[in-house]
N, C-alpha and C positions, 0 to 999 in steps of 0.2 A: 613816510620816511623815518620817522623819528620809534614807532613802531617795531621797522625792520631792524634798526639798530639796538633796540630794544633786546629787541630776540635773539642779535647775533649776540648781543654783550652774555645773556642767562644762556645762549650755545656753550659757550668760550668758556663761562664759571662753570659748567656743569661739567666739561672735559679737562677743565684743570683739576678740578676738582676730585673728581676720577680718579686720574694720574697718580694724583695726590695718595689717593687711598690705595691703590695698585702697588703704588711705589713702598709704603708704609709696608702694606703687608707680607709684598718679597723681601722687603729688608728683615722683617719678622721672621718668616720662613728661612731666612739662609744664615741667621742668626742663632735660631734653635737647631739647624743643624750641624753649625759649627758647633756651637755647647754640645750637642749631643757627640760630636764627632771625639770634641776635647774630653769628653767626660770616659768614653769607654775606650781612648786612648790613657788616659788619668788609669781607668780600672785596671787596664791589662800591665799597665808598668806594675801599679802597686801589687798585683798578683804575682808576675814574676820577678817582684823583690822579695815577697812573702816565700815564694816557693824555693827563695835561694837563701833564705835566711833558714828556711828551716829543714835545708838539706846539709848549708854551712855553719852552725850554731847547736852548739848543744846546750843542757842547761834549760834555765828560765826562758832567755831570749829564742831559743829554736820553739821550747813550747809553746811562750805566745804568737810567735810566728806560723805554728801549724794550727792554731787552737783560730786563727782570725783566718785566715786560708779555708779551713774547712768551714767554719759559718760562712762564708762570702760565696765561696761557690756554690752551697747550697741554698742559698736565699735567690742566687741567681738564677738556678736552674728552675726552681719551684716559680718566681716568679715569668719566667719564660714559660712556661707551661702551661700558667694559669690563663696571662694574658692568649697565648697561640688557641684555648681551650674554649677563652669566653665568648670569640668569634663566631664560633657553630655553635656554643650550644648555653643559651641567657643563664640558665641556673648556676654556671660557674661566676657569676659576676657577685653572687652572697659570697664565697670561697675569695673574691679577689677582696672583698670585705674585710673579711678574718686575719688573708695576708698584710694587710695594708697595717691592721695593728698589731701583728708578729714582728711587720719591719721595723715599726719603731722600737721594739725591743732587742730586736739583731743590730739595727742602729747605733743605739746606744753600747749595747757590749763591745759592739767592733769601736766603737770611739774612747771605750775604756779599756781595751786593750791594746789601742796605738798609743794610750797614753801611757800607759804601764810598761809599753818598751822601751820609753826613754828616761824611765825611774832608774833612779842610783841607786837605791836600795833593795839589791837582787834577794834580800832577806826577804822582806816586808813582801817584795812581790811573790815568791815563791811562798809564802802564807795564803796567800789571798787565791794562790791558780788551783786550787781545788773549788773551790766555790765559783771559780770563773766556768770551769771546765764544766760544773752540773749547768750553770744557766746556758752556757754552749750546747749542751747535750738535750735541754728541755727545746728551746727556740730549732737547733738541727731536727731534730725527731717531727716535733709538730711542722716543721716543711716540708721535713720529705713524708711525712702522711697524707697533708694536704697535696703533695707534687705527683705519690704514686694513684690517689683516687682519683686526681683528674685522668690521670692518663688509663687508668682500668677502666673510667667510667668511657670516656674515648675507644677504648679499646671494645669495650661493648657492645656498646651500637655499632662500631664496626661492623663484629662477627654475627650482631643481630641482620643488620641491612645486607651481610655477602651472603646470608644463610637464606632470607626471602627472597636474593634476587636469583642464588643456585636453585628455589627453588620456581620460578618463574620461567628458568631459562629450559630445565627437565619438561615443564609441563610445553613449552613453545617448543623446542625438539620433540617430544612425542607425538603433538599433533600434526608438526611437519612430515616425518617419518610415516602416519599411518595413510599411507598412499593404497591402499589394499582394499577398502572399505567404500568412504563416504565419498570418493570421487568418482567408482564404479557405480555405484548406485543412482547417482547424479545423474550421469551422463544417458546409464539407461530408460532412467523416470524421466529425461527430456527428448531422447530416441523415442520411446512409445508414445512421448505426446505428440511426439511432429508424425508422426505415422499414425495415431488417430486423426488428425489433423487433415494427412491425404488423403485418407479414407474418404472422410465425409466431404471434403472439394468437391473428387471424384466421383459419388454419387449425384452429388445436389448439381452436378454437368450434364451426369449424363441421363440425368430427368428431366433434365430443363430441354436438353437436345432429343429426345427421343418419346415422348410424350404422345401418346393414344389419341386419335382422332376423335373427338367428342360426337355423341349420335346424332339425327339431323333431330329437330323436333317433330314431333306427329302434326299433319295437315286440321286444323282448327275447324269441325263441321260448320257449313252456313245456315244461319238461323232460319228456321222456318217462316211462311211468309205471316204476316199478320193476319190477314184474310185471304186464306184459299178460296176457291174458286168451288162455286156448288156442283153438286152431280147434275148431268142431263138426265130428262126421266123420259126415255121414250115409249109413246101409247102404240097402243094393235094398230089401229088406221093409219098409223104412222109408217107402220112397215112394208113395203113395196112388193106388190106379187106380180109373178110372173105373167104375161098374157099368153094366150092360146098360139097365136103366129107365132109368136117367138119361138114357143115351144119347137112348135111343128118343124 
């Protein structure tokens, strides 16, 4: 008894326990997807403030506003790429490498030009936006290099894999098509067998049914006696003469 309670007590802890762990890790998951929900809800506002800032702004403020707009969408896009990239094919996972420390430098710029929008000194800043705009132009460029070779490199093996399987599908149509040959051939080389075939049946019947009467054997002479039997030798007195009355 005390056994069975045993057991049910370590049932009971290993299904709470469970629970426990189940419940943790949904709270995990619906947690990282709210952040993620919040976050690329976060990006698209700040994008279409960016994009209205530097449609509505001229000056310093529309600059930095165009000059953070266009790194952002290109860090975004190259990094969609890369990741969609390194699914099929392992060797973009070094590239997703190289990205990862490109971002901390796109990072960085896009955090030192949210800062530089809310500077009072449109002087000072309009000094410094040539030098922003080349590390713009360095971090833009090496994205979208890395963002067009994934996708040439993708586009590749595409054209490589449609061009051997066009060529697969040519050779599997021409064999289907060549109905004129190997299937008359066939059928003839299995016509003359079955017709040899009836041949010899029909023979080995009608010798088995009609077969020549085998000869009698020849009568086997009987052996001579072991002791034949001597000659009679008969003497003159022995021979009977006629008498005279007879005669007469």
């Amino acid at each position: 008894m005390e056994a069975a309670l045993i057991i049910f007590a370590l049932m009971l802890l290993a299904i709470v326990g469970l629970g426990a762990y189940l419940t943790v890790k949904a709270v995990g998951a619906a947690k990282r997807g709210v952040e993620r929900t919040v976050a690329q809800a976060r990006r698209s506002v700040e994008d279409t403030t960016l994009r209205a800032k530097s449609f509505g702004q001229v000056g310093v403020a529309g600059a930095l506003a165009q000059l953070r707009l266009d790194l952002r969408t290109s860090m975004r896009a190259t990094q969609q790429a890369l990741a969609e990239g390194a699914q099929a094919d392992a060797s973009l996972r070094e590239s997703l490498g190289l990205f990862e420390r490109l971002s901390a430098h796109g990072h960085e710029l896009d955090g030192e030009l949210k800062r530089l929008e809310q500077e009072p000194d449109r002087q000072r800043t309009a000094e410094l936006l040539p030098d922003l705009r080349e590390r713009a132009a360095k971090i833009i460029q090496a994205a979208d290099s890395l963002r067009w070779a994934a996708r040439d490199r993708a586009r590749r093996f595409a054209e490589d894999d449609l061009s051997l399987l066009s060529d697969q599908i040519q050779m599997e149509s021409g064999a289907l098509r060549d109905w004129s040959r190997e299937p008359v051939d066939d059928l003839a080389a299995a016509a003359a067998e079955w017709d040899a075939a009836q041949s010899a049946q029909s023979a080995q019947s009608a010798q088995s049914g009609q077969s020549a009467p085998s000869p009698e054997p020849a009568p086997t002479p009987r052996p001579a006696a072991l002791n034949p039997p001597a000659p009679t030798v008969q003497y003159p007195w022995q021979q009977k003469t006629p008498r005279p009355e007879s005669a007469g």
